[in-house]
C-alpha positions as CSV (number, residue, x, y, z in Angstrom):
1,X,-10.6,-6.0,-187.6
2,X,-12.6,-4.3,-184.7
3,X,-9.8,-2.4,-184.1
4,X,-8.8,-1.6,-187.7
5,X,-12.7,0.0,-187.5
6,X,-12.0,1.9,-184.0
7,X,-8.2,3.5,-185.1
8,X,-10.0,4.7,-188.6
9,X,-13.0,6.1,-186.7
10,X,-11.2,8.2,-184.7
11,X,-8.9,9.4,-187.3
12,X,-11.9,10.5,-189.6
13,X,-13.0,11.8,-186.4
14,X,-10.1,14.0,-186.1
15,X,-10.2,15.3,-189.9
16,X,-13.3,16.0,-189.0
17,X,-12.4,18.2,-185.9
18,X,-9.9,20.0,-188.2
19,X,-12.0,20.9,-190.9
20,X,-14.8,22.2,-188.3
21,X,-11.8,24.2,-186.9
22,X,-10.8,25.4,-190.4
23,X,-14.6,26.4,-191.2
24,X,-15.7,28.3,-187.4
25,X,-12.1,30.3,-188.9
26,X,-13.1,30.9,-192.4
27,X,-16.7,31.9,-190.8
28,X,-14.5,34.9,-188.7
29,X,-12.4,36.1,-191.5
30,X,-16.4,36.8,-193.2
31,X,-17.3,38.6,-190.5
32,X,-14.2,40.5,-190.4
33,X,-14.0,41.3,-194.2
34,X,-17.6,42.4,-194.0
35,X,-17.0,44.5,-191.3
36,X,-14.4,45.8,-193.1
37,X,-16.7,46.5,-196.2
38,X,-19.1,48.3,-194.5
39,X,-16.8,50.2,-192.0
40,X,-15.5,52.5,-195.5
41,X,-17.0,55.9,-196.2
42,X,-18.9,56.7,-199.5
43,X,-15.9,58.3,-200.9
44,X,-14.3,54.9,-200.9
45,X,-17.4,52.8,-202.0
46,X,-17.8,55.0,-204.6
47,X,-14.0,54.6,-206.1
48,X,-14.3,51.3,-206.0
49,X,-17.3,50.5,-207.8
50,X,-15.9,53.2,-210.8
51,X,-12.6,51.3,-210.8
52,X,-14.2,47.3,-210.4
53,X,-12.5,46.9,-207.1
54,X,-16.2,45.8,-205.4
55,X,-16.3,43.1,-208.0
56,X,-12.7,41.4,-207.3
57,X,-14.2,41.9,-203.2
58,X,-17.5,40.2,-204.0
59,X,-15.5,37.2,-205.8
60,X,-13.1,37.0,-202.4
61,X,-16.5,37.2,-200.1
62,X,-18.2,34.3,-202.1
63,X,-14.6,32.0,-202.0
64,X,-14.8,32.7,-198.6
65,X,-18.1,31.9,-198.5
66,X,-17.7,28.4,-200.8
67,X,-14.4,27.7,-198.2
68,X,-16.4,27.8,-195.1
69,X,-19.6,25.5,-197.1
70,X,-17.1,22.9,-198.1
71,X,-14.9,22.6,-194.4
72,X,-18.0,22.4,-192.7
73,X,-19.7,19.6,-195.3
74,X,-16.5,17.8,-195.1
75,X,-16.7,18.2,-191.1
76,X,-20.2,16.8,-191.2
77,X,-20.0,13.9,-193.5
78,X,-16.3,12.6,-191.8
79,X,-17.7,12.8,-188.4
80,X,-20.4,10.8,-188.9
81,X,-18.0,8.4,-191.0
82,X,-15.9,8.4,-188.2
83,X,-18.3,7.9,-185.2
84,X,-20.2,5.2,-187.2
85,X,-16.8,3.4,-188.1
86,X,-16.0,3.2,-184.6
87,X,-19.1,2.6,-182.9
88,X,-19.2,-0.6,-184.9
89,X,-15.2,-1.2,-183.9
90,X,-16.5,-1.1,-180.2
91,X,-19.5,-2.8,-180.5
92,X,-20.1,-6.5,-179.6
93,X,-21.5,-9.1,-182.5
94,X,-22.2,-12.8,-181.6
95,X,-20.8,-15.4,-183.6
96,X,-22.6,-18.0,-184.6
């Protein structure tokens, strides 16, 4: 059973590596699309608030935005999952 606990730990640990991986990457591509956003001349930010292009670019920021939110929650709450899982695989309980 202590070992069940430990193997799960560290695989929940691992998820949780992933998704911290997946969220410091979604957390560049924001920086690069706004960047991007802010590197165009007026000409260009004009057109595209006439034509609705800078709404279909605000809904891409903020599902970027809700991407990064949800790795990074999911990083949080399976690393501690995982660390508690197998701190209690490794530790030692008396029997009585």
């Amino acid at each position: 059973m202590k070992q069940m606990m430990t193997i799960s730990g560290g695989i929940l640990f691992a998820v949780a590596m992933i998704s911290l991986i997946f969220g410091g990457a979604t957390f560049v591509q924001i920086i690069q699309f706004q960047n991007e956003l802010e590197s165009r001349g007026q000409v260009n930010k004009t057109l595209s608030e006439w034509t609705g292009i800078e709404k279909f670019n605000k809904q891409e920021m903020k599902g970027k935005q809700d991407a990064m939110v949800a790795s990074l929650a999911t990083a949080g709450i399976f690393g501690s999952v995982g660390i508690g899982l197998a701190v209690a695989g490794r530790s030692k309980t008396t029997q009585i």
